[in-house]
C-alpha positions, -999 to 999 in steps of 0.1 A, spaced: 0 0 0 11 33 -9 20 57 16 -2 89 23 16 120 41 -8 136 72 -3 163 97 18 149 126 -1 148 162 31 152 182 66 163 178 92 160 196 100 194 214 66 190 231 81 165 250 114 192 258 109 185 297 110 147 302 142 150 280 159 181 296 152 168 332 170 137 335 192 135 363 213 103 349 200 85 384 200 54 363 168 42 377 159 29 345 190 7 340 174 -25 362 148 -45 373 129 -34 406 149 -35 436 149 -71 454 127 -91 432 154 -113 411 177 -131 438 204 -141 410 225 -108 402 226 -117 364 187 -111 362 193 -76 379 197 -56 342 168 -51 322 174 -27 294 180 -51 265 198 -29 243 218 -8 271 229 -45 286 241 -55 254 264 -26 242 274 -11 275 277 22 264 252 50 284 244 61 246 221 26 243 204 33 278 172 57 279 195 87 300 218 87 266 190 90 240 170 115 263 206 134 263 206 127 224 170 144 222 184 174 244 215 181 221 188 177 190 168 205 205 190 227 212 212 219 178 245 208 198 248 180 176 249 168 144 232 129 139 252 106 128 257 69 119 268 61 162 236 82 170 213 62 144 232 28 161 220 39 195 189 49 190 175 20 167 183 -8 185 162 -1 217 134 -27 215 111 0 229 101 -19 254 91 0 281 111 -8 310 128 25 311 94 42 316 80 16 338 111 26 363 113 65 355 78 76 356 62 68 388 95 88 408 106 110 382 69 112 361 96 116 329 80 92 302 117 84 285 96 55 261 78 88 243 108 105 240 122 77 222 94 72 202 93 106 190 129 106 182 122 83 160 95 103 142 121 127 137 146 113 128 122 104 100 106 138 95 148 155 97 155 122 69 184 113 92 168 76 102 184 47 87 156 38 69 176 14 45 179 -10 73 143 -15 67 138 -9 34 131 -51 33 100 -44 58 88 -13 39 85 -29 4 71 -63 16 46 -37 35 40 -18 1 35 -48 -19 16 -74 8 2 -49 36 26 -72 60 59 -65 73 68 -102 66 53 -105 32 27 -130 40 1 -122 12 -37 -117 19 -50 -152 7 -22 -171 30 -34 -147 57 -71 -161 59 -59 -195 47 -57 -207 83 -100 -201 87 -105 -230 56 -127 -253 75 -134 -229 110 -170 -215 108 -154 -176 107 -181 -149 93 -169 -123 70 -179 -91 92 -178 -72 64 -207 -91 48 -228 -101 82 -226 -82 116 -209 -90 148 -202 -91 180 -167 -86 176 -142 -84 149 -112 -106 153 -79 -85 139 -57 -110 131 -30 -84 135 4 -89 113 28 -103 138 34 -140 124 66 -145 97 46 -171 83 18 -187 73 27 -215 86 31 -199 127 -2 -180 115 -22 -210 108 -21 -232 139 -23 -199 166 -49 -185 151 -69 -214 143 -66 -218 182 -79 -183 191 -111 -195 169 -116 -224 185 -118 -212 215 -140 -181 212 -163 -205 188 -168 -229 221 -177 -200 244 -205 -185 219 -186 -154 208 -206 -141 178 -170 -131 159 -160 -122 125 -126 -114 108 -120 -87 76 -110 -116 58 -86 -99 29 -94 -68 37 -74 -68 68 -40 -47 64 -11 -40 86 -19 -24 118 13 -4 111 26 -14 142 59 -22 128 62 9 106 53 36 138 78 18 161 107 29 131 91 63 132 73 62 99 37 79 114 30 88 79 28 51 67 13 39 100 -16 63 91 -15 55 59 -25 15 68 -49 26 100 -71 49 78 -76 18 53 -86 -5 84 -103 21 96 -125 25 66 -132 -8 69 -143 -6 103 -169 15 93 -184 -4 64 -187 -35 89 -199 -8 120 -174 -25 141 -182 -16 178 -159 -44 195 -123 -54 185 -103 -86 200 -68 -96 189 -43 -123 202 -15 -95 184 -6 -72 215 13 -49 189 -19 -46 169 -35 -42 207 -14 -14 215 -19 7 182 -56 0 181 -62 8 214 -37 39 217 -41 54 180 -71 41 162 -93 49 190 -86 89 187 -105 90 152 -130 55 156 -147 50 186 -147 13 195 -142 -12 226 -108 -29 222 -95 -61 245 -70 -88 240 -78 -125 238 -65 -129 274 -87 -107 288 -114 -120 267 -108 -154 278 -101 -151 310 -136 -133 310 -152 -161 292 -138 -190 323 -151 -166 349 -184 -165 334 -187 -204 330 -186 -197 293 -155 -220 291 -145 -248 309 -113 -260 307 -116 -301 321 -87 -315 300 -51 -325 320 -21 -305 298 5 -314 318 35 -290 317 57 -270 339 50 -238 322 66 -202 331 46 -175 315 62 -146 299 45 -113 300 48 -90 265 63 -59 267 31 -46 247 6 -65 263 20 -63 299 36 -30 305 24 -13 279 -14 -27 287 -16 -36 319 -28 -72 311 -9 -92 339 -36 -108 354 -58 -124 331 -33 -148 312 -22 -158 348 -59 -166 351 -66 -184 322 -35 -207 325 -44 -213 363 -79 -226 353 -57 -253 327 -61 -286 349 -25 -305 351 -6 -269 340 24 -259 372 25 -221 363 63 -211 370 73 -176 368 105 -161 354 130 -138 378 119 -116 359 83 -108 353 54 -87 349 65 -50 349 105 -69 353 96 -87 325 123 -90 298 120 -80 263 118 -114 240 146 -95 214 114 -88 194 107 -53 202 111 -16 183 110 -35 147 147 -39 158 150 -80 147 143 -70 106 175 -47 103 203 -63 135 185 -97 143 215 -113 160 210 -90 186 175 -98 187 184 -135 191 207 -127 216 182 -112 241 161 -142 230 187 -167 241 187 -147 277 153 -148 284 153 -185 271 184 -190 297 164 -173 324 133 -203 315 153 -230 321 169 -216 351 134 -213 369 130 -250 359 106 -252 326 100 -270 302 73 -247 285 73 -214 278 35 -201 273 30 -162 259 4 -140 246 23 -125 216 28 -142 181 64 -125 183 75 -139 218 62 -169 203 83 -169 166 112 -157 190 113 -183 217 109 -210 188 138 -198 165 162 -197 199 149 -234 212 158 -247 176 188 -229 178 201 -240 209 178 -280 203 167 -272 235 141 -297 248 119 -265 260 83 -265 245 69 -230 231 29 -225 233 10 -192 224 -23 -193 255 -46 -200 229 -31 -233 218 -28 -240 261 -63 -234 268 -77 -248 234 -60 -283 244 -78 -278 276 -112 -276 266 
């Protein structure tokens, strides 16, 4: 899809104190004081962890934005290093805002934007993601027929032909079809059991442009949220779900400012659905599962609870939990679009977290987020690691 250029909403200046008021406390260069008893689970700034230089840890990029705003500096190919391989994760924010109320994650964002806007970003490192985008609608360049291949045979309405309860986004977060099919069939499966009158765009469905705001590219993101928009309104979509907290977030954060409309995750969803008798899980899935909370989903969100829920309600399931979890949570290396332009770095924060699994005694990792998901996977393969990956649709669908 062509790209269509809007006013921007925000800019970075407007954000001048958060970036010109950090005291360099380094708050936001750890995990929350005495949860994680092993020191090596103490860090959790992915990016900042990895390169050891203050530049890669929020303080250096809200410096960055300073210099930028008061033209002390010059960007240049160190500076485009630094600030494109944070995962944009949030943990930085999660630490600095409730002492400081600084929101370094927005600053960062909007850097990007700018460094967009200013035609300093490194937008070559994408330029794989932008054209499958511009030809597919996907970052990954899964075309439209393989992305509704995986309802053949699943009683899905078209909600564009027959109104519903809820739309089902399937969101743009799988590599492949072939991750696509089975998780998604899943999410079906269970909402179909609990009564859920649900629908899906079918190949209308576009990006959510997720991937292209996290670079900085607003203009493209709107570009892709006024076409599912549009589409929102021919189907006079009221109620959104998604198992794709990256879609979750931008839905629920961006589309929502021009379409008014309920949006909730499949966790909370289900976990709504068990509490209401509406599903039963009765089945034994035996595994010693540690769940792993999405940077989107969970401190982005807010959804910590629910997934806990649902996975507690799985007869046979021992729910573990990493060092490091819920608002310590650790990016799975698949954050900030970072994995389509320096993916060994993103695998390298994937084979941490995987460490961190097996160290709490696993043998399942279970997630909310077809990225943590594709992640974990590539990492267990790479390492042939005996650890099982499920997405908690595929958990509680065996359980019913």
């Amino acid at each position: 899809m062509k790209r269509q250029i809007t006013a921007k909403r925000e800019t970075l200046a407007e954000l001048r104190e958060d970036f010109s008021l950090c005291g360099k406390c380094k708050l936001c260069q750890a995990v929350m004081a005495q949860q994680c008893e092993d020191p090596r689970f103490w860090r959790n700034c992915p990016s900042g962890t990895r390169f050891r230089y203050e530049a890669y840890y929020a303080p250096g990029k809200l410096e960055m934005a300073r210099c930028l705003d008061l033209v002390e500096i010059e960007p240049d190919d160190a500076m485009r290093h630094a600030v494109y391989t944070c995962m944009m994760c949030g943990s930085c924010d999660d630490r600095c805002y409730p002492v400081k109320q600084l929101h370094p994650l927005w600053v960062l964002q909007l850097l990007r934007e700018q460094a967009v806007d200013d035609e300093w970003a490194p937008l070559e490192w994408f330029s794989e993601m932008l054209d499958n985008v511009e030809k597919t609608d996907n970052p990954y360049g899964v075309a439209a027929d393989k992305r509704v291949a995986w309802a053949k045979g699943l009683k899905v309405k078209d909600a564009l032909k027959e109104k519903v309860d809820y739309l089902l986004f399937v969101g743009d977060d799988y590599g492949s079809f072939d991750e696509l099919a089975p998780r998604m069939k899943a999410v079906a499966k269970v909402l179909e059991k609990a009564g859920v009158d649900f629908g899906t765009l079918g190949t209308a469905e576009v990006s959510s442009g997720s991937a292209l705001l996290m670079i900085g590219d607003r203009d493209y993101f709107e570009t892709l949220a006024a076409a599912n928009i549009e589409n929102f309104e021919k189907a006079g979509v009221t109620k959104v779900v998604t198992a794709d907290p990256h879609a979750y977030t931008v839905l629920k954060e961006e589309y929502t400012k021009s379409y008014d409309m309920e949006v909730v995750s499949f966790a909370e969803l289900a976990a709504g659905l068990i509490r209401d008798g509406k599903l039963k899980p009765s089945k034994d899935v035996k595994v010693k599962a540690v769940y792993h909370d999405p940077c989107r989903l969970g401190r982005r969100q807010g959804v910590f609870d629910e997934p806990r829920e649902v996975l507690a309600a799985v007869p046979g399931l021992e729910l573990l939990e990493f060092e490091r979890n819920r608002k310590n949570s650790l990016c799975c290396g698949g954050g900030g679009s970072v994995s389509f332009w320096e993916p060994e770095f993103a695998r390298w924060v994937t084979r941490e977290r995987l460490f961190e699994a097996e160290h709490v005694g696993a043998d399942a990792i279970v997630t909310s987020c077809p990225i943590c998901v594709r992640f974990f996977e590539d990492a267990v393969a790479e390492k042939k690691s005996k650890m099982k990956v499920y997405d908690l649709a595929e958990i509680l669908e065996k359980a019913l």
